[in-house]
Short mmCIF file of the C-alpha atoms (twelve columns), coordinates in Angstrom:
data_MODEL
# 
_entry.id   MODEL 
# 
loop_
_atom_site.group_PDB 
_atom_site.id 
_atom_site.type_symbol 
_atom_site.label_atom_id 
_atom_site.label_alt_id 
_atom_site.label_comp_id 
_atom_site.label_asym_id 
_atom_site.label_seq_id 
_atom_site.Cartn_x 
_atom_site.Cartn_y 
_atom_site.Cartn_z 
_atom_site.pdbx_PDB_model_num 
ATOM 1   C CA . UNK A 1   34.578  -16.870 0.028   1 
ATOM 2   C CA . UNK A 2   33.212  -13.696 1.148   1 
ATOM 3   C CA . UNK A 3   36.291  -11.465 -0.177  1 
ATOM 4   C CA . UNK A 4   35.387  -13.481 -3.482  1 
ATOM 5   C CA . UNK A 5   31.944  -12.360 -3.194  1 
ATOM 6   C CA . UNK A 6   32.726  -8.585  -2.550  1 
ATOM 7   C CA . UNK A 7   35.458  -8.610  -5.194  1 
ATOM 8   C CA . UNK A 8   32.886  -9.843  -7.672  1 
ATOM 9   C CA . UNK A 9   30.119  -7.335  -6.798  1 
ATOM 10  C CA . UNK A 10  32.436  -3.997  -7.247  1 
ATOM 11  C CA . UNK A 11  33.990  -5.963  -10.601 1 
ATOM 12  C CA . UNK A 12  31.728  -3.804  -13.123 1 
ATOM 13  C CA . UNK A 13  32.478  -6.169  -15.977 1 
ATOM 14  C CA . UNK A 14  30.859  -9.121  -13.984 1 
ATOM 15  C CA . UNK A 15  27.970  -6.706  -12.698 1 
ATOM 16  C CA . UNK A 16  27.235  -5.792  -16.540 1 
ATOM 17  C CA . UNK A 17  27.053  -9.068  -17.654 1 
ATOM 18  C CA . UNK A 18  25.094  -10.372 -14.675 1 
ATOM 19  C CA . UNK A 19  22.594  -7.559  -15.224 1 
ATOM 20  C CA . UNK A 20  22.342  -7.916  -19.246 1 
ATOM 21  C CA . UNK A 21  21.458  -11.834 -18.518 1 
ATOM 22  C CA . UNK A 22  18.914  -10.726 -16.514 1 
ATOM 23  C CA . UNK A 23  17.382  -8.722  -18.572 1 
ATOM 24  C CA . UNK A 24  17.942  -11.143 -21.416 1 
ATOM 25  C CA . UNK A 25  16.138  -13.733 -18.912 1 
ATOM 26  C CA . UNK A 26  12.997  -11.123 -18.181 1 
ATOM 27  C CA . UNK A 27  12.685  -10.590 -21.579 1 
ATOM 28  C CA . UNK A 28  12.573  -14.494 -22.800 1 
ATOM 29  C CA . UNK A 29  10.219  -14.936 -20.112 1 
ATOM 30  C CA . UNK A 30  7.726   -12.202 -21.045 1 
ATOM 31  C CA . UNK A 31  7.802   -13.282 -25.173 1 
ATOM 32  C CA . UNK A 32  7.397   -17.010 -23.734 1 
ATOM 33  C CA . UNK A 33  4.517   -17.310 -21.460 1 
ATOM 34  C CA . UNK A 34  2.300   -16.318 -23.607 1 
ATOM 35  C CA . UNK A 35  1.967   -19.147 -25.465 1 
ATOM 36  C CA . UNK A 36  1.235   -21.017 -22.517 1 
ATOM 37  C CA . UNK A 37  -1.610  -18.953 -21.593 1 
ATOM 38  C CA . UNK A 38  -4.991  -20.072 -20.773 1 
ATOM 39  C CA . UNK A 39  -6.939  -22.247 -23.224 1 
ATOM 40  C CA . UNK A 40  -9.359  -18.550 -23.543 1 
ATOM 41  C CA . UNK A 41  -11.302 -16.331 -21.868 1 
ATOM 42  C CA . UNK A 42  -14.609 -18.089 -21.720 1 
ATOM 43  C CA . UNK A 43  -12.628 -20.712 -19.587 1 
ATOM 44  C CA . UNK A 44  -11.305 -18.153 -17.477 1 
ATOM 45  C CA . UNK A 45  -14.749 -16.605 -17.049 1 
ATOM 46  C CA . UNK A 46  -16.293 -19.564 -15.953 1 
ATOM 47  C CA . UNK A 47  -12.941 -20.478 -13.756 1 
ATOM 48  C CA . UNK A 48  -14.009 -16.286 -11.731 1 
ATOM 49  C CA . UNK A 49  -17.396 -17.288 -11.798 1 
ATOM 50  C CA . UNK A 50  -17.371 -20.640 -9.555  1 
ATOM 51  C CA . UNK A 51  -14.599 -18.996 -7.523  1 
ATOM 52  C CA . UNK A 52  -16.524 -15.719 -7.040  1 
ATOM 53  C CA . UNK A 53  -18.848 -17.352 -3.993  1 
ATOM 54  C CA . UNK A 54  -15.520 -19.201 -2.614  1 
ATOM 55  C CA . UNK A 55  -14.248 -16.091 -2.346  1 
ATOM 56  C CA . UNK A 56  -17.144 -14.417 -0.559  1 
ATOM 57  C CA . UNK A 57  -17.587 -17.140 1.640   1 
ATOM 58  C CA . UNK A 58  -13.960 -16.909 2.635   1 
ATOM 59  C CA . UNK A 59  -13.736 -13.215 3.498   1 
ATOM 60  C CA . UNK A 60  -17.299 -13.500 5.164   1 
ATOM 61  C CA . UNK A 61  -15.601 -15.878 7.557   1 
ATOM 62  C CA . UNK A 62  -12.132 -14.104 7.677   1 
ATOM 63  C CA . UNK A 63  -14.498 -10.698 9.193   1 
ATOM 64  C CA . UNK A 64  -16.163 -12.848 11.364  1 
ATOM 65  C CA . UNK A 65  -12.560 -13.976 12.930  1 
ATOM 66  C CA . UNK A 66  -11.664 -10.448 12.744  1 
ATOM 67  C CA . UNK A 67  -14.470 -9.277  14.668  1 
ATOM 68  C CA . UNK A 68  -14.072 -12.138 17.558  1 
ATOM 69  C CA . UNK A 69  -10.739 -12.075 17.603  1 
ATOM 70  C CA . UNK A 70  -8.095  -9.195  15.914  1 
ATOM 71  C CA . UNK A 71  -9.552  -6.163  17.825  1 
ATOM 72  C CA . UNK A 72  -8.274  -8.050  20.793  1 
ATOM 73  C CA . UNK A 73  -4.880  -8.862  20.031  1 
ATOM 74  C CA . UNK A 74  -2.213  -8.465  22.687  1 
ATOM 75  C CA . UNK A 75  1.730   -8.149  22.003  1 
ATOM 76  C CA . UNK A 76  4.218   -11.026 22.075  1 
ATOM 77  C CA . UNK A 77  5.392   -11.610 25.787  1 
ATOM 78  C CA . UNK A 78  8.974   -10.718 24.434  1 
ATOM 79  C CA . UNK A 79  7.753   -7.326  22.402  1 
ATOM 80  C CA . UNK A 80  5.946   -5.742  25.727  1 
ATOM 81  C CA . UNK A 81  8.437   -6.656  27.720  1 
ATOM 82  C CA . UNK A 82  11.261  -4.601  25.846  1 
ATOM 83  C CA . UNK A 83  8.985   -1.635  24.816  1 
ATOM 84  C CA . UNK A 84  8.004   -1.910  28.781  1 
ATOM 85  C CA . UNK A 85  11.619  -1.843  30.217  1 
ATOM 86  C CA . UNK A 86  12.630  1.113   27.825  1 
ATOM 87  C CA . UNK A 87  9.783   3.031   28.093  1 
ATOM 88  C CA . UNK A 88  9.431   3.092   24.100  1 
ATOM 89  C CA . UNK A 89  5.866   4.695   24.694  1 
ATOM 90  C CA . UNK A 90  7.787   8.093   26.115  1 
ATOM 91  C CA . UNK A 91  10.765  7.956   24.001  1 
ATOM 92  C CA . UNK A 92  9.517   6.742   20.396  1 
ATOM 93  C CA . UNK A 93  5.797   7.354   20.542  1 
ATOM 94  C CA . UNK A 94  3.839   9.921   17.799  1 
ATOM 95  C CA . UNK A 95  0.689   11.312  18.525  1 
ATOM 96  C CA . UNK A 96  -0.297  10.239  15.178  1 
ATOM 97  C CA . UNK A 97  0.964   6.904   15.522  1 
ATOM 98  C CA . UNK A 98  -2.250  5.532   16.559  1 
ATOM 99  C CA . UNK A 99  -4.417  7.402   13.753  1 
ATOM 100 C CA . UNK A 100 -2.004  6.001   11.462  1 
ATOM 101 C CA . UNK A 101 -2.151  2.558   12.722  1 
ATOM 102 C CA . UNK A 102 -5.731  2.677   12.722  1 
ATOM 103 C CA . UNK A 103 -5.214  4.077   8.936   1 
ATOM 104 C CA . UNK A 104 -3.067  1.232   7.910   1 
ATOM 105 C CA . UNK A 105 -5.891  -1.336  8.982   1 
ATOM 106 C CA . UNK A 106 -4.023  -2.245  12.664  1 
ATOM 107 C CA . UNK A 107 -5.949  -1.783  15.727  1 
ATOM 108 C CA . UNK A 108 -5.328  -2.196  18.997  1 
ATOM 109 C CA . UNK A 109 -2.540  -1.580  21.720  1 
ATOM 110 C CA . UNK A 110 -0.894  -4.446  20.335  1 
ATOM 111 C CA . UNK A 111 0.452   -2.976  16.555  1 
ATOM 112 C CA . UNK A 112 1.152   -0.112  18.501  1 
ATOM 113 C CA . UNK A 113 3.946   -1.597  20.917  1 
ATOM 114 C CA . UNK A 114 4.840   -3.703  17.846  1 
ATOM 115 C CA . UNK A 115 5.449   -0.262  16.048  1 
ATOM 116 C CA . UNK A 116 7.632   0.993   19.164  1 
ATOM 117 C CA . UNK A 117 9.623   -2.337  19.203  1 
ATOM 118 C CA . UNK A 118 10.481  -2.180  15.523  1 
ATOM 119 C CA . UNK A 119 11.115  1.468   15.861  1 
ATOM 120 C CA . UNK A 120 13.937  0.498   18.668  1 
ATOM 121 C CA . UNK A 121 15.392  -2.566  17.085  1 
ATOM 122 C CA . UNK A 122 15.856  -1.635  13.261  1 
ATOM 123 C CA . UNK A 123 17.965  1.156   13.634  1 
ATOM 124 C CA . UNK A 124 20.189  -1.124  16.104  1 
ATOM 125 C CA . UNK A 125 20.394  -3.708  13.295  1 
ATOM 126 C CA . UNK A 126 20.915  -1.382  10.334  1 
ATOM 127 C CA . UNK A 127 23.467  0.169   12.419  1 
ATOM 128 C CA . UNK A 128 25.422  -2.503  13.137  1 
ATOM 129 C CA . UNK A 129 25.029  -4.195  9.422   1 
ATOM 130 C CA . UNK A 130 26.467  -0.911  8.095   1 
ATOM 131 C CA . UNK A 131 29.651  -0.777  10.624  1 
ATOM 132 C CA . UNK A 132 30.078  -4.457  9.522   1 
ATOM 133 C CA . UNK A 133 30.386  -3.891  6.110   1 
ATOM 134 C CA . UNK A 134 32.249  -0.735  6.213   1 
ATOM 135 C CA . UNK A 135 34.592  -1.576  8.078   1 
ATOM 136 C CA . UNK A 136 34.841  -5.220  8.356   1 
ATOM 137 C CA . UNK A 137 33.508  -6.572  5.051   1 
ATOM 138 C CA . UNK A 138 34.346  -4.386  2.394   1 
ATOM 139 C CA . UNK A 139 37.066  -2.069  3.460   1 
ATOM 140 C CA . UNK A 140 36.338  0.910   2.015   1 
ATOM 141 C CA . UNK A 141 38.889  3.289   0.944   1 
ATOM 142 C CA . UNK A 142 37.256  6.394   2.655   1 
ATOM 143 C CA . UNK A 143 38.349  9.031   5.243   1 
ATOM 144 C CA . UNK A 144 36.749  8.273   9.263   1 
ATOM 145 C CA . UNK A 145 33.964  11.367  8.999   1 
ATOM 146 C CA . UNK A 146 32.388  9.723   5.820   1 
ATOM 147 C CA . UNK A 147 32.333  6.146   7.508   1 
ATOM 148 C CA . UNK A 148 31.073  7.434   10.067  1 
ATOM 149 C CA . UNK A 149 28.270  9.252   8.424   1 
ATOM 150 C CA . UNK A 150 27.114  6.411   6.344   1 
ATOM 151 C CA . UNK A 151 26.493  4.660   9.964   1 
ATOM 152 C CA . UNK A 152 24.873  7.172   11.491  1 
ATOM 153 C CA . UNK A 153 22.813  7.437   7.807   1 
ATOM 154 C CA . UNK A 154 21.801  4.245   8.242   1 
ATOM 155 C CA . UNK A 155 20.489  4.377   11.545  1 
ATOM 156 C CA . UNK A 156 18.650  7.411   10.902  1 
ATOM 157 C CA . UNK A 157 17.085  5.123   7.916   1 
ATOM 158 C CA . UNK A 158 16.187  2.451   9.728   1 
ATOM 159 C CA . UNK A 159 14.506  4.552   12.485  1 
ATOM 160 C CA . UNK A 160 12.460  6.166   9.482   1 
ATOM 161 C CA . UNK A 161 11.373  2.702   8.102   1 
ATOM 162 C CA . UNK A 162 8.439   1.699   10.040  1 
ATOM 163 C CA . UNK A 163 6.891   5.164   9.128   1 
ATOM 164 C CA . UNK A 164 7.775   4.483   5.653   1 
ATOM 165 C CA . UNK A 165 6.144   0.760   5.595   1 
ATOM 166 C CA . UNK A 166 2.982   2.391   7.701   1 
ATOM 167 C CA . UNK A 167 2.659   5.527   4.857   1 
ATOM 168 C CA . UNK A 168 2.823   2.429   1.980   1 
ATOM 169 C CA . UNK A 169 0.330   0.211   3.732   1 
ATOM 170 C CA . UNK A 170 -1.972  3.580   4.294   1 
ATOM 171 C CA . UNK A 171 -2.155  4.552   0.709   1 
ATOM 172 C CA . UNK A 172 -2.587  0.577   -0.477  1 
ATOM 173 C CA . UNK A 173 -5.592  0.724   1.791   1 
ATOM 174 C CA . UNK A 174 -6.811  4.129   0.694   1 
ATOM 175 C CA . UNK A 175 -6.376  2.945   -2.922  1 
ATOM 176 C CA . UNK A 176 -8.869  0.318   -2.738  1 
ATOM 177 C CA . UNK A 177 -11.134 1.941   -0.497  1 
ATOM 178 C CA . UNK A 178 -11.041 4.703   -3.135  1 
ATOM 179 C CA . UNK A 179 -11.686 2.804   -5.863  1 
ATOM 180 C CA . UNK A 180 -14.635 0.816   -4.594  1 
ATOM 181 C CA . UNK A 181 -16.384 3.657   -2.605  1 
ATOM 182 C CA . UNK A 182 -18.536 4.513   -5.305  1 
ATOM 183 C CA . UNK A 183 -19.865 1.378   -5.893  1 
ATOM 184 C CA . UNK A 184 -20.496 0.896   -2.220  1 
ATOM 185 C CA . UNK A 185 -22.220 4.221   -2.226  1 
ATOM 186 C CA . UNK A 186 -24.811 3.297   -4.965  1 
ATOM 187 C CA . UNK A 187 -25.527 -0.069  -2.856  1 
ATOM 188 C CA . UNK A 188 -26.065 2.249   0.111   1 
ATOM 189 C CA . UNK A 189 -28.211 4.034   -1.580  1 
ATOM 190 C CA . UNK A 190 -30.173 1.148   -2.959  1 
ATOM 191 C CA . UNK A 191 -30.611 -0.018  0.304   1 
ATOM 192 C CA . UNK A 192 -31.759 3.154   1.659   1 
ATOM 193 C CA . UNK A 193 -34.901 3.411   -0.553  1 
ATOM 194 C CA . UNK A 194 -35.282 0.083   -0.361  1 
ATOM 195 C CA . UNK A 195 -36.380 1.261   3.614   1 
ATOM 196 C CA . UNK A 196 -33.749 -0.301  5.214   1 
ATOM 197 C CA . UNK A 197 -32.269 1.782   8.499   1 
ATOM 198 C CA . UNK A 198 -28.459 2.946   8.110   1 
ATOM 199 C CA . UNK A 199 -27.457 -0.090  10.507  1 
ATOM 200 C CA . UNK A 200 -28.806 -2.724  7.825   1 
ATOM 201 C CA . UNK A 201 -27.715 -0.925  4.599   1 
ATOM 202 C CA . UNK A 202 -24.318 -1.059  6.234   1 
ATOM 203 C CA . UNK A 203 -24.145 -4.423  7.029   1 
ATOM 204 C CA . UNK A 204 -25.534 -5.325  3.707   1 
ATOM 205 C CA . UNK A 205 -22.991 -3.330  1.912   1 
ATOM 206 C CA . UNK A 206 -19.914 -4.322  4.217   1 
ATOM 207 C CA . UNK A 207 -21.069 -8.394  2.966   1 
ATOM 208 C CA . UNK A 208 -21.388 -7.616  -0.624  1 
ATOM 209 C CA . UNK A 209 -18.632 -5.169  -1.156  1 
ATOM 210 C CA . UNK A 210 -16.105 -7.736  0.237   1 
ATOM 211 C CA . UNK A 211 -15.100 -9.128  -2.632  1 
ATOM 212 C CA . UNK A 212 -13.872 -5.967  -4.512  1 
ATOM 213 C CA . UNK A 213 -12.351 -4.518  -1.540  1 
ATOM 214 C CA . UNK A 214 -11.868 -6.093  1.869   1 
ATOM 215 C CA . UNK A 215 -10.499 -2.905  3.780   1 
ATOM 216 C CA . UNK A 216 -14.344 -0.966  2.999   1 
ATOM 217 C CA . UNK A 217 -16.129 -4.096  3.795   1 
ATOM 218 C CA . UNK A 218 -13.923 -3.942  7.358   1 
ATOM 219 C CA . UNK A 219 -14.615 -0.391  7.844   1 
ATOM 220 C CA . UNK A 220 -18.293 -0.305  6.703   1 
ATOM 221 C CA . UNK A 221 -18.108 -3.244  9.309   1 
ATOM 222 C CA . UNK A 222 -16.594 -1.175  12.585  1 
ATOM 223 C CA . UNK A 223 -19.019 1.430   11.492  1 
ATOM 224 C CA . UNK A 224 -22.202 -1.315  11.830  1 
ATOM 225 C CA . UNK A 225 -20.974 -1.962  15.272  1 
ATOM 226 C CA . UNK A 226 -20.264 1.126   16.518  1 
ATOM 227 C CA . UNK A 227 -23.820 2.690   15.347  1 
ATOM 228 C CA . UNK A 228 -25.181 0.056   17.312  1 
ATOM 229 C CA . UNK A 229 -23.158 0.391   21.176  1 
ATOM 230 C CA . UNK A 230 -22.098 4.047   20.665  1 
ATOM 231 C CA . UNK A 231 -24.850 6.870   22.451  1 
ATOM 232 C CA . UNK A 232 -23.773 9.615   20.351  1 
ATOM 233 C CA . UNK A 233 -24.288 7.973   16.487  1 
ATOM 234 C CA . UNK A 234 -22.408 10.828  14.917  1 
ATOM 235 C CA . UNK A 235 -18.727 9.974   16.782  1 
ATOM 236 C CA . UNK A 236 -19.293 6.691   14.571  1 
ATOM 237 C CA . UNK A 237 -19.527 9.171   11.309  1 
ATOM 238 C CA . UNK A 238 -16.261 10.194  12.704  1 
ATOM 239 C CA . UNK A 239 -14.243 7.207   13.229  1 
ATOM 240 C CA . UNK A 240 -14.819 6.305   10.289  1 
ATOM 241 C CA . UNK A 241 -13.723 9.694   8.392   1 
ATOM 242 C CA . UNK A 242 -10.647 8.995   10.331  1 
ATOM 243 C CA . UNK A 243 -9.606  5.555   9.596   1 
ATOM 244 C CA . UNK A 244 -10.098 6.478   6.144   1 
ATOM 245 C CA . UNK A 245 -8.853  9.735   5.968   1 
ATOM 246 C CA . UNK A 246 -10.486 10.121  2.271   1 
ATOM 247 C CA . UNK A 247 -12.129 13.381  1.122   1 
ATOM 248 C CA . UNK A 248 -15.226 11.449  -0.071  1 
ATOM 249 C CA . UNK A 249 -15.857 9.429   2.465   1 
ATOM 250 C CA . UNK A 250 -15.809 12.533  4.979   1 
ATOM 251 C CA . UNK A 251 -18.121 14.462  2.836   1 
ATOM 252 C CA . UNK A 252 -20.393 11.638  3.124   1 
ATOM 253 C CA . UNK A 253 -20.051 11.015  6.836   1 
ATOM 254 C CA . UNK A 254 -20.530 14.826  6.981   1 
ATOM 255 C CA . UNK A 255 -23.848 14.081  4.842   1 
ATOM 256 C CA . UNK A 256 -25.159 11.810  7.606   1 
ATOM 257 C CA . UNK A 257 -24.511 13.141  10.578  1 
ATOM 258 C CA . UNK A 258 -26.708 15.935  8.634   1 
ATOM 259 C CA . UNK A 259 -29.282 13.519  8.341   1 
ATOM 260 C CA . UNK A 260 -29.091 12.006  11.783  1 
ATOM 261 C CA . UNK A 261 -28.927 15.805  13.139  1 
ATOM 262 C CA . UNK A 262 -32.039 17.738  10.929  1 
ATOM 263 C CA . UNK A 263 -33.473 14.558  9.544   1 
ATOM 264 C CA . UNK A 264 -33.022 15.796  6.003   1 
ATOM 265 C CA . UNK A 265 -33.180 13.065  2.774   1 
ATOM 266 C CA . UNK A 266 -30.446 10.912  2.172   1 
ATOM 267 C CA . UNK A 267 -30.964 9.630   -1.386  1 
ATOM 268 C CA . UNK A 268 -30.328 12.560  -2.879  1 
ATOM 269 C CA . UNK A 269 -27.427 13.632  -1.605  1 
ATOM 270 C CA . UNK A 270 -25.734 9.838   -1.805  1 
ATOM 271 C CA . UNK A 271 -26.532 9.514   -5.744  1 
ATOM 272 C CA . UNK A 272 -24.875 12.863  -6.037  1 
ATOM 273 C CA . UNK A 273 -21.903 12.033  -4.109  1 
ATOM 274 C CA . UNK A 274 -21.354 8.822   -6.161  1 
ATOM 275 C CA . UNK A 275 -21.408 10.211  -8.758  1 
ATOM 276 C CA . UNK A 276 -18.484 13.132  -7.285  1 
ATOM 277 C CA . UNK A 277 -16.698 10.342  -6.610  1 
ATOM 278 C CA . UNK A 278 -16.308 8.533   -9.919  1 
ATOM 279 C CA . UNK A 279 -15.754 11.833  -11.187 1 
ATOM 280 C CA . UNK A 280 -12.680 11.812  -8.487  1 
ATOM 281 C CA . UNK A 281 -11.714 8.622   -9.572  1 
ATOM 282 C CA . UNK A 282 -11.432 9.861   -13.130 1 
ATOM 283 C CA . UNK A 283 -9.890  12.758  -12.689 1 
ATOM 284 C CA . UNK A 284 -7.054  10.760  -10.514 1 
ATOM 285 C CA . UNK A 285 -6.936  8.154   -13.608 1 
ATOM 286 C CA . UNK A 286 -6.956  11.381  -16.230 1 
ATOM 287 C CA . UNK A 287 -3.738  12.995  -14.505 1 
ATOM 288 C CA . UNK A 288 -1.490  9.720   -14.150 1 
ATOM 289 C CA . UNK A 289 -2.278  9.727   -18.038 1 
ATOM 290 C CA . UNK A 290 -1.273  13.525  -18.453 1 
ATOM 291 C CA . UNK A 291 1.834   12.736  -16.400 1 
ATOM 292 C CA . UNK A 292 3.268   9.683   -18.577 1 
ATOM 293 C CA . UNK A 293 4.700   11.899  -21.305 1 
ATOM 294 C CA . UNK A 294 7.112   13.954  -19.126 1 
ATOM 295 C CA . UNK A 295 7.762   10.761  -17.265 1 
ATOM 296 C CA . UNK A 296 8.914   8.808   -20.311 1 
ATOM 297 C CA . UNK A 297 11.144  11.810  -21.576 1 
ATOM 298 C CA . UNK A 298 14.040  10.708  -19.397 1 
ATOM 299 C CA . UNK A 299 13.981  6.792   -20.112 1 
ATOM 300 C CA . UNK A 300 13.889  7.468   -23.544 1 
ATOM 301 C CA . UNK A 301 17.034  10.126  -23.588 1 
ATOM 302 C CA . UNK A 302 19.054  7.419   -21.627 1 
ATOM 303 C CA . UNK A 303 17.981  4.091   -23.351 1 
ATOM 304 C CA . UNK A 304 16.290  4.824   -26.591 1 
ATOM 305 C CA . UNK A 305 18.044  7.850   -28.316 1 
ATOM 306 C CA . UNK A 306 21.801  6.205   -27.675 1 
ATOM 307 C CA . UNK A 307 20.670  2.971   -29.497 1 
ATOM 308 C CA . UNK A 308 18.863  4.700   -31.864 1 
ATOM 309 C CA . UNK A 309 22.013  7.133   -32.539 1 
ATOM 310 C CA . UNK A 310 24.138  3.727   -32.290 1 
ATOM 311 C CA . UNK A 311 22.052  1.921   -35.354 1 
ATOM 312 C CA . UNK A 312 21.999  4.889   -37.657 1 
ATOM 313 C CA . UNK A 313 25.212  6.256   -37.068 1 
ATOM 314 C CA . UNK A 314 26.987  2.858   -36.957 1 
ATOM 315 C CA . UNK A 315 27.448  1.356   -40.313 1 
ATOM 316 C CA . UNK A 316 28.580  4.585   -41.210 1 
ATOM 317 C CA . UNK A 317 31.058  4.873   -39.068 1 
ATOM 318 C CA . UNK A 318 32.044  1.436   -39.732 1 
ATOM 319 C CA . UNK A 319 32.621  2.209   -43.767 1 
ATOM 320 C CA . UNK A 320 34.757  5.495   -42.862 1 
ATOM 321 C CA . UNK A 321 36.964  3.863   -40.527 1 
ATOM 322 C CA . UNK A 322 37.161  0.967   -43.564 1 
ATOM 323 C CA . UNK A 323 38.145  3.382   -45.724 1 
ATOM 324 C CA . UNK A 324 40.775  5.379   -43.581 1 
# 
């Protein structure tokens, strides 16, 4: 069964005409569904708009659970054991393991030996996978050195994967903590003038902002907590410029320990800084636009112009070789 298996995925007729009905399938499926859409969008409005509070409600409660309980966390038995008995914190650990973690949204000793563990044990497994199907599995026709180098290739890859997943799960959480910074900075600054101290505009803003993005409401919700236990109020300004790691949200942290230092206005300098940061957000939004035309240049010299040379070309060819 397995040498049945193999045989069929290096057959390149069965590979082509497994990958044509998928994309035969993909396509059916996007020209089908949507006719069984949604009855229209008032319904759906209305459907957002009872769900909305739900929602709220639900990641109000999911922070509270956060704050009692996942800054707490401790490792599976099994986990600290092995990173223990290896001494994974001497052998595998970054300095900027723990920024990163903190980066990523996990904090705590206990992502951090789970990083070590996974950092041990996925190379061993990709390792092994790779032997088994070079050597066992497939048989491949190739000299010792190059076996040997797509093993070692693949440990090297799976020793590189947890960064890999952490840098992905960074810039997800960066991405929404980019998008709805501005926002949050306008109800900051509502609150502000309102008269509220910078404790209560950030708990305010941490409950409202939840529902368009849960990693600022968690960080605006660290930074409540640590403004109100930490002596020195600016090393909360700069935890949170460092679990962010965001230009904008260091300029404003910069902009209040300012404030906290020489007492200076804060209005003024938040609506401006808004403002610089939808301008940010635009400018990101206005390059990904400028960069679609280069992008598309290759797709469309390997898929479009062949077809295109195929339907213009091909009747004609068709009547010459008639005629011959």
């Amino acid at each position: 069964m397995v040498d049945f298996l193999v045989t069929k995925l290096h057959d390149p007729h069965f590979m082509t005409m497994l990958l044509a009905a998928i994309a035969v399938s993909a396509t059916c499926y996007t020209l089908v569904m949507p006719f069984f859409a949604g009855e229209g969008l008032d319904k759906r409005m209305k459907a957002v708009a009872s769900e909305r509070e739900r929602i709220r409600q639900r990641e109000r409660e999911r922070l509270n659970k956060t704050e009692k309980v996942s800054l707490r966390q401790t490792p599976k038995q099994l986990i600290s054991k092995v990173v223990e008995d290896f001494n994974l914190t001497k052998w595998l650990a970054q300095e900027s393991a723990l920024e990163k973690l903190a980066m990523a949204g996990y904090r705590g000793q206990a992502p951090y030996i789970t990083f070590l563990f996974f950092r041990l044990v996925t190379p061993i497994v990709l390792f092994i996978a790779s032997t088994l199907y070079v050597f066992v599995i497939s048989h491949m026709q190739k000299s010792w050195p190059i076996k040997v180098g797509i093993c070692v290739g693949s440990a090297y890859a799976g020793l590189q994967a947890p960064m890999l997943f952490l840098k992905n799960a960074i810039s997800k959480r960066q991405l929404s903590i980019r998008r709805a910074f501005p926002d949050a900075l306008d109800l900051l600054l509502i609150c502000i003038e309102s008269g509220m101290s910078i404790e209560a505009a950030f708990r305010k803003v941490s409950t409202e902002i939840v529902t368009q993005s849960i990693a600022l409401s968690e960080e605006f919700t660290l930074t409540t907590a640590e403004l109100s236990y930490l002596q020195d109020r600016k090393v909360a300004y700069e935890n949170l410029a460092k679990r962010t790691g965001l230009d904008g949200v260091k300029s404003v942290c910069l902009a209040l320990q300012q404030s906290e230092r020489y007492g200076t206005p804060l209005g003024q300098s938040l609506r401006v800084m808004a403002q610089e940061n939808r301008d940010m957000r635009m400018n990101e939004a206005e390059k990904k636009a400028a960069a679609l035309p280069p992008k598309l240049t290759v797709p469309m010299i390997l898929f479009f112009l062949p077809v295109l040379f195929v339907v213009i070309l091909g009747p004609t060819y068709i009547k010459v070789s008639a005629i011959m």
